[in-house]
C-alpha positions as CSV (number, residue, x, y, z in Angstrom):
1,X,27.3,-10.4,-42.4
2,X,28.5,-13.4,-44.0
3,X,31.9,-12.8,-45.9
4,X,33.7,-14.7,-49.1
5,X,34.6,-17.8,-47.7
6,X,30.6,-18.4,-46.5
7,X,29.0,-17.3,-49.8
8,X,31.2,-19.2,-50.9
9,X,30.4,-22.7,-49.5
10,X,26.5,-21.7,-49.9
11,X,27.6,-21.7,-53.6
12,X,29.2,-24.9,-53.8
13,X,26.1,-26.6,-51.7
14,X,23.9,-25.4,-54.4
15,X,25.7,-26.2,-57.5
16,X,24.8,-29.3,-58.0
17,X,21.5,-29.2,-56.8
18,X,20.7,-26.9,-59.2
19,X,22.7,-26.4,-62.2
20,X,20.5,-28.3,-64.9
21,X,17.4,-28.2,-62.9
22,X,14.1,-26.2,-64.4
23,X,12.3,-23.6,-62.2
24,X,8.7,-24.8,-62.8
25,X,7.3,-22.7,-60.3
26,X,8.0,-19.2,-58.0
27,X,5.7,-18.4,-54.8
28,X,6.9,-15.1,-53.5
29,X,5.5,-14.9,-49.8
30,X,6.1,-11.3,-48.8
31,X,6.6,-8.5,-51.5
32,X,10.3,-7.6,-49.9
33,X,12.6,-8.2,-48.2
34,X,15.1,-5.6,-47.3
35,X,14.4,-4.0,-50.3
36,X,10.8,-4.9,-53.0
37,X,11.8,-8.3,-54.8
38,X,12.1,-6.8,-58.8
39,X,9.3,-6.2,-60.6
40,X,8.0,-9.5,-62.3
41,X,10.1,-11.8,-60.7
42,X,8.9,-14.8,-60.6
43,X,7.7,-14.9,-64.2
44,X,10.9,-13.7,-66.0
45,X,12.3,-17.2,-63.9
46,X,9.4,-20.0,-64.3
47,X,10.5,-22.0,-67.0
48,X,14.1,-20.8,-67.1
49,X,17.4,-23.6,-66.7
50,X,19.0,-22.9,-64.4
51,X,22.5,-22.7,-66.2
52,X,25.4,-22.0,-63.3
53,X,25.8,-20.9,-59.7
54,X,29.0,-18.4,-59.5
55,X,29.8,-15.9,-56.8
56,X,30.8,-12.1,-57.4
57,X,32.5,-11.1,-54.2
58,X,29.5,-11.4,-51.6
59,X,26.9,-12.1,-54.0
60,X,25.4,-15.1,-55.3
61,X,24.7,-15.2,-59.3
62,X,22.1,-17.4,-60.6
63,X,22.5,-17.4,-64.5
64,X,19.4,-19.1,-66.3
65,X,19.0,-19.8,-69.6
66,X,17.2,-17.0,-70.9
67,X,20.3,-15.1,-70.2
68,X,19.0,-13.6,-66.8
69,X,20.9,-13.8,-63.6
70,X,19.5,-14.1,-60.0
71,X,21.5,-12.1,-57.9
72,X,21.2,-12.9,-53.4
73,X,22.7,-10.9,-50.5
74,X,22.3,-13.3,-47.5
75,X,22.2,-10.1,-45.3
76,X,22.8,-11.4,-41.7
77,X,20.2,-13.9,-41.2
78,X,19.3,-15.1,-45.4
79,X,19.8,-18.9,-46.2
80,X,19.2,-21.2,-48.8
81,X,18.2,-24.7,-48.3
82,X,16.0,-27.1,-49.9
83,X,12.8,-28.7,-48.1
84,X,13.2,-33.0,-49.2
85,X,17.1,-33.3,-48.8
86,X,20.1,-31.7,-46.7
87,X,22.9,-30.7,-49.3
88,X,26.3,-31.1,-49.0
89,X,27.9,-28.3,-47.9
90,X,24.9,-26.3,-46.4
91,X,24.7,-23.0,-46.0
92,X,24.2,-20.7,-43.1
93,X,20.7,-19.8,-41.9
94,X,19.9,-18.2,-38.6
95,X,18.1,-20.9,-36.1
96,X,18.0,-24.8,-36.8
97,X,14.2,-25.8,-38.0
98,X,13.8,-22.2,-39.4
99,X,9.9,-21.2,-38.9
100,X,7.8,-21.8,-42.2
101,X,7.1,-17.9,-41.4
102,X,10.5,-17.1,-41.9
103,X,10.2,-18.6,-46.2
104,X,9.6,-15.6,-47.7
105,X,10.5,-17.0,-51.6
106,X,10.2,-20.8,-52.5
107,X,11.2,-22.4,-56.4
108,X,9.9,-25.8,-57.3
109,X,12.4,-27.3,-59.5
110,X,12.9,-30.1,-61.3
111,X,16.2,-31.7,-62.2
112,X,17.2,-34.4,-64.7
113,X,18.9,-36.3,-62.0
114,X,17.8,-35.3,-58.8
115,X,14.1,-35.1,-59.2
116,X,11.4,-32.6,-58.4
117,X,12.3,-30.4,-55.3
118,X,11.6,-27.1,-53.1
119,X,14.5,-24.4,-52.9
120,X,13.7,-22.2,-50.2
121,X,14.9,-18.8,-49.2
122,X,14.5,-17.8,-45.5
123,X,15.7,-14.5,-43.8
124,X,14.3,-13.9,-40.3
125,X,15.5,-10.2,-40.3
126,X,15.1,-9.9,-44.2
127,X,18.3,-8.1,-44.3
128,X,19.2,-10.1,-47.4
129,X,17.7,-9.1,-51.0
130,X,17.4,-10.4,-54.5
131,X,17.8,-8.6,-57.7
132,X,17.6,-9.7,-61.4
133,X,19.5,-8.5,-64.3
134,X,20.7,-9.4,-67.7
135,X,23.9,-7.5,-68.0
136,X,26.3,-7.2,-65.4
137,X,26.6,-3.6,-66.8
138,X,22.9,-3.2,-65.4
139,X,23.7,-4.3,-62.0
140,X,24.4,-1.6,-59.4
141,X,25.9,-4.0,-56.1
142,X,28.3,-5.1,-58.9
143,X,29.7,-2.1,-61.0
144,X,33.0,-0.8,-59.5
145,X,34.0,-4.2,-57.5
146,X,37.5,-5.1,-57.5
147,X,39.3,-8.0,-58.3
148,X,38.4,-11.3,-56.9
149,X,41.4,-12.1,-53.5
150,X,41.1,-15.5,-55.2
151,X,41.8,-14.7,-58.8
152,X,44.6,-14.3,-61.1
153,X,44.2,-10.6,-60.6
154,X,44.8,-10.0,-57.5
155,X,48.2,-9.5,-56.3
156,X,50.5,-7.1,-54.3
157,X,51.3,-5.2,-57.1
158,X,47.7,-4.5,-58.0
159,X,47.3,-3.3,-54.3
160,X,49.9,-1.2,-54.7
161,X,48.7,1.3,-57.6
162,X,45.4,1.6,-55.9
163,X,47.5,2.1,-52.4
164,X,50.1,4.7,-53.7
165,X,49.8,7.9,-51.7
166,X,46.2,6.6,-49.8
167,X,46.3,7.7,-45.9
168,X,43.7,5.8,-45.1
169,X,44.1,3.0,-42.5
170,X,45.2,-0.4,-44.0
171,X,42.2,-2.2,-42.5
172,X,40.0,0.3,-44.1
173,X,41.5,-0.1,-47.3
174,X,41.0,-3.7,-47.4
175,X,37.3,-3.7,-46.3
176,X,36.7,-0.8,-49.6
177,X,34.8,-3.1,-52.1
178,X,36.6,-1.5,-55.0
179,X,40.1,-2.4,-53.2
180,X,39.6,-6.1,-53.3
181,X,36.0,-7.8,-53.3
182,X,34.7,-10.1,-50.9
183,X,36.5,-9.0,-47.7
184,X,34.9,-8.2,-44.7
185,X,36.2,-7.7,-40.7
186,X,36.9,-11.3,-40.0
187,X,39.5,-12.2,-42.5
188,X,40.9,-9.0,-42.6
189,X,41.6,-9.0,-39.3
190,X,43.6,-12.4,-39.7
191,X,45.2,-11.5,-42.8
192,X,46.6,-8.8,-41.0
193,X,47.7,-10.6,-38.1
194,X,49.4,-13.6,-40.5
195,X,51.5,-10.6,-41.8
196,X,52.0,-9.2,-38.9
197,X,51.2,-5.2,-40.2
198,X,49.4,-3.3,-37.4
199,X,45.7,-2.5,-38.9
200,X,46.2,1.1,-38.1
201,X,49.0,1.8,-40.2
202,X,48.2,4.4,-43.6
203,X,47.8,1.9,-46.9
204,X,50.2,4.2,-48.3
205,X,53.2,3.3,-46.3
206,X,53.2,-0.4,-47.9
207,X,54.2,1.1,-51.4
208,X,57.6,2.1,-52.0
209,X,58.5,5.8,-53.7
210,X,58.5,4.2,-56.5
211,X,55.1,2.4,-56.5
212,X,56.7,-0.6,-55.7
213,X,54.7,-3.2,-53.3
214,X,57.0,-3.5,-50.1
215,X,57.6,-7.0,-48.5
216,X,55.5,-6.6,-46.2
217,X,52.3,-6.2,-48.6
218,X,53.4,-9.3,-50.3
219,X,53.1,-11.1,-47.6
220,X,49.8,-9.3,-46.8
221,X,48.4,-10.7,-50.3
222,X,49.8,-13.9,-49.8
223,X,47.8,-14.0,-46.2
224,X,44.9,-12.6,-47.3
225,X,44.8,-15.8,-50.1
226,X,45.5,-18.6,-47.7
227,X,43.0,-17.7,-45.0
228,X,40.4,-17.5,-47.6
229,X,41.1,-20.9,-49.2
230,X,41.5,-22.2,-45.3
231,X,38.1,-21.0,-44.3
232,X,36.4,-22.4,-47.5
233,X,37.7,-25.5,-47.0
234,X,36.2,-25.6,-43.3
235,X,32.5,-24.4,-44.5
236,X,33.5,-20.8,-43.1
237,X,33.2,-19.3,-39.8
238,X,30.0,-19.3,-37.4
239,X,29.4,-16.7,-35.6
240,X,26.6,-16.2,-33.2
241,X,23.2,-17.8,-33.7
242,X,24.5,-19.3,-37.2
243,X,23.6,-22.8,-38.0
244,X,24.2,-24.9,-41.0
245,X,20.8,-27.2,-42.8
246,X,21.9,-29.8,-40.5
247,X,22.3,-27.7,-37.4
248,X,25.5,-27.5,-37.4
249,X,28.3,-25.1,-37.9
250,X,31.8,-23.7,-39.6
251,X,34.5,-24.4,-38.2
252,X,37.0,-21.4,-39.0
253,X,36.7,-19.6,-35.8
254,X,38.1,-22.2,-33.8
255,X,41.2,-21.2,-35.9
256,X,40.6,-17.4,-35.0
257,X,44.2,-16.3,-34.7
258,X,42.8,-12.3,-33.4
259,X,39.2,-11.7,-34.2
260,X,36.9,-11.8,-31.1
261,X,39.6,-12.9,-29.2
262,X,40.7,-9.5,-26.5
263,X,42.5,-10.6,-23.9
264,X,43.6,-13.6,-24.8
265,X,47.2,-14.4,-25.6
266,X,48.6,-13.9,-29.0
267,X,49.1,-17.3,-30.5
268,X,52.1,-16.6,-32.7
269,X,54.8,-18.3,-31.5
270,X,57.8,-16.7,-29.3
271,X,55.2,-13.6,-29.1
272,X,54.6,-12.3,-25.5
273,X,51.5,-10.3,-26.8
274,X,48.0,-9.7,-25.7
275,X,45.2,-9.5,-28.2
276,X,44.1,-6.0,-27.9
277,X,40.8,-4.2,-29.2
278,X,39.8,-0.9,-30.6
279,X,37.2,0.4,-33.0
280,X,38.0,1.6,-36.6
281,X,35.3,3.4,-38.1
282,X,32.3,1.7,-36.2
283,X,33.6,-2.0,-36.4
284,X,36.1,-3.5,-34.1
285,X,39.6,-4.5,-34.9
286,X,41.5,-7.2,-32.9
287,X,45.2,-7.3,-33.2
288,X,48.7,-8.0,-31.4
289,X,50.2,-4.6,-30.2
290,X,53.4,-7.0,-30.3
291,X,54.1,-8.6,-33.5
292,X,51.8,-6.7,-35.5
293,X,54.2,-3.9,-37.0
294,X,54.3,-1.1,-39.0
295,X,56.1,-1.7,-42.3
């Protein structure tokens, strides 16, 4: 599933491709995808401005002007891309020259600078979905999220109130959506590693007895920030089949310090340890038995 840092470049490819445009036109090519596309899609869109493309966590948000928002789950497979141009930071999609069979929803647009075009969204596995709401209030994937590991209000002092007295595993803690938003195995994994705290240790035993973050899950905030803002700046990671428009990829997992990496020597330097992997409530962990500690 793609994670912050790839939702994240598929908004910044769209932004100003569409921000400004009109949606003359929605052809809906399927009636679902992993779930029924909302009731009267397409005409509570047509002639809407498109006003901004933000992010919430995982999600894409599409406000238009009739105070509406668009919101898309990629899934494992969903994309974005437009039929007359590459963009330029493209997202994600499953196989370079996706089949016309895989374009489940298409928008004609027109924008004041760029012209008349086709968005398309493609999802071989249709794993993805797309809702529509007005108020965020209304929206189910978004009630109950917590902060943004890129915002002002996430910290190690916010961690610690919701950590205080929790015994479950730090990794799982990290991966709950109303923890921190937007984290998934990958950069968990690497945050974990950059702070060198064993994933298996109780989220608890980062908090002082007096509710106080301990060093070690400053530095775990502090990690959990950088590798974020490093993988954005790289177009993400690429995993698999992934592809950008253009056929190519991100370029984070070259830079993969644990994840997916068993075996291997552990690349922090003066460590003698061996990346070692086991499985945390269905999903594998990768880490160094050496220099990943417990607090």
């Amino acid at each position: 599933m793609p994670e912050l840092p790839e939702v994240e470049t598929v908004r910044r490819g769209l932004e100003p491709w569409l921000v400004g445009a009109r949606i003359d036109k929605v052809v809906l090519n399927r009636p679902n995808l992993r779930f029924p596309f909302p009731e009267g899609l397409a005409s509570a869109i047509e002639g809407q401005t498109i006003v901004s493309v933000g992010r919430r966590a995982k999600y894409l948000l599409i406000l238009l002007s009739n105070g509406k928002t668009v919101l898309s789950h990629l899934g494992m497979t969903g994309s974005w891309r437009f039929a007359e141009h590459p963009i330029d930071k493209p997202p994600r999609y499953y196989e370079p020259g996706t089949e016309p069979k895989h374009d489940h929803m298409v928008w004609d647009i027109s924008h004041p600078e760029h012209g008349r075009s086709h968005l398309i969204y493609a999802d071989p596995r249709r794993f993805g979905f797309i809702d529509l709401f007005e108020d965020v209030e209304d929206c189910a994937y978004l009630k109950g999220l917590g902060p943004e590991p890129l915002g002002n209000d996430f910290n190690a002092g916010e961690m610690a109130e919701k950590f205080t007295g929790k015994k479950t595993p730090i990794k799982s803690a990290l991966l709950d959506q109303r923890v921190v938003a937007g984290l998934g195995n990958i950069y968990v994994a690497e945050a974990l590693h950059r702070s060198h705290i064993l994933p298996t240790v109780l989220a608890g035993t980062l908090v002082t007895a007096k509710g106080k973050p301990k060093v070690a899950l400053e530095d775990l905030a502090s990690a959990v920030r950088q590798v974020l803002i490093e993988a954005i700046e790289v177009g993400g990671s690429t995993l698999r089949d992934f592809r950008n428009a253009e056929g190519g990829t991100g370029y984070f997992q070259h830079r993969f310090a644990v994840y997916d990496r068993e075996g291997e020597p552990c690349p922090t330097p003066m460590c003698t340890g061996t990346i070692e992997r086991i499985v945390q409530s269905g999903r594998s962990t990768f880490y160094c038995p050496v220099c990943q500690k417990k607090p």
